[in-house]
N, C-alpha and C positions, 0 to 999 in steps of 0.2 A: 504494500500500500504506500501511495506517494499523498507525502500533505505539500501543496501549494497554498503560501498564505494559511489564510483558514481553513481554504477546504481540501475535503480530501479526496483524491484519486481513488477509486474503488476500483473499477473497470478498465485495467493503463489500456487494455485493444479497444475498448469503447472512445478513449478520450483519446487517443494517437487515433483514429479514425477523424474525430472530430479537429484537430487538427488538421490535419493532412485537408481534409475538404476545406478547410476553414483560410488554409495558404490556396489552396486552388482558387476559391472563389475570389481572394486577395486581387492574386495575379494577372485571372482574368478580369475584372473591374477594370484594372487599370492599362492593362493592353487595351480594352475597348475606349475608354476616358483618349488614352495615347492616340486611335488611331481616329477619331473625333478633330481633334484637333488639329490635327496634322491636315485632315480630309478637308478641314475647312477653310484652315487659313492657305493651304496651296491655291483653294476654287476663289479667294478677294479679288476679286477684279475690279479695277477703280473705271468710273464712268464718267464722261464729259458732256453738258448739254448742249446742241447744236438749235439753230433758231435759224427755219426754214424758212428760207427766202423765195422768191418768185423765179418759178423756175426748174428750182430744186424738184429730184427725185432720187428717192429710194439707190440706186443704181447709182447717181453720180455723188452720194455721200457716201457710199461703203468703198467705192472707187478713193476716195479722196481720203478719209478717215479709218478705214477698212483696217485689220491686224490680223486678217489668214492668209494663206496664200490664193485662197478663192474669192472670188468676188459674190459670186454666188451663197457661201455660208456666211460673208458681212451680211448680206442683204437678210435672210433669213434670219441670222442673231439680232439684227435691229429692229425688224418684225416682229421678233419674241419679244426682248424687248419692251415694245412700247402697243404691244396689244394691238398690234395693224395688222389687219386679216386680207384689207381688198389691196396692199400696195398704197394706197393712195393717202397723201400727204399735202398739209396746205401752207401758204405763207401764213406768218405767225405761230406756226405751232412749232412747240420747242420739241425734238427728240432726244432721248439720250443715245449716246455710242459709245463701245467699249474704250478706252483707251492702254498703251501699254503700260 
């Protein structure tokens, strides 16, 4: 029989069980906590407002402002986005764009 403190060990394979799970559960918390954070702060992508002048399209902001090598997934990322389903864009309205 083992006394910890006040109490006492009765069962040392009941309570080294309880351990053992007790550092698993430990370990993983904090690999999951680790890989949170990591998953997030990699995805921060800072964004710049653009204020759509006369003229302007979709196509020739992702061209000009654009950060893939497609123009095609600017134009879809700015769409997501800023909640634009038909393409279409007016003077006055401000959009956001990824920036690097």
């Amino acid at each position: 029989m083992i006394v910890l403190g006040k109490y006492k060990v009765v069962n040392y394979k009941r309570f080294r069980s309880f351990v053992m799970v007790s550092a698993i559960l430990a370990v993983l918390t904090a690999s999951v906590l680790i890989y949170n954070i990591t998953a997030f702060s990699v995805n921060c992508n800072t964004f710049i407002e653009i204020p759509v002048r006369d003229g302007d399209t979709i196509w020739n902001i992702a061209r000009e402002y654009g950060t893939s090598d497609s123009i095609r997934q600017d134009v879809y990322t700015i769409m997501k986005l800023n909640n634009i389903e038909d393409g279409m864009i007016y003077p006055g309205q401000v959009i956001i764009v990824p920036s690097l």
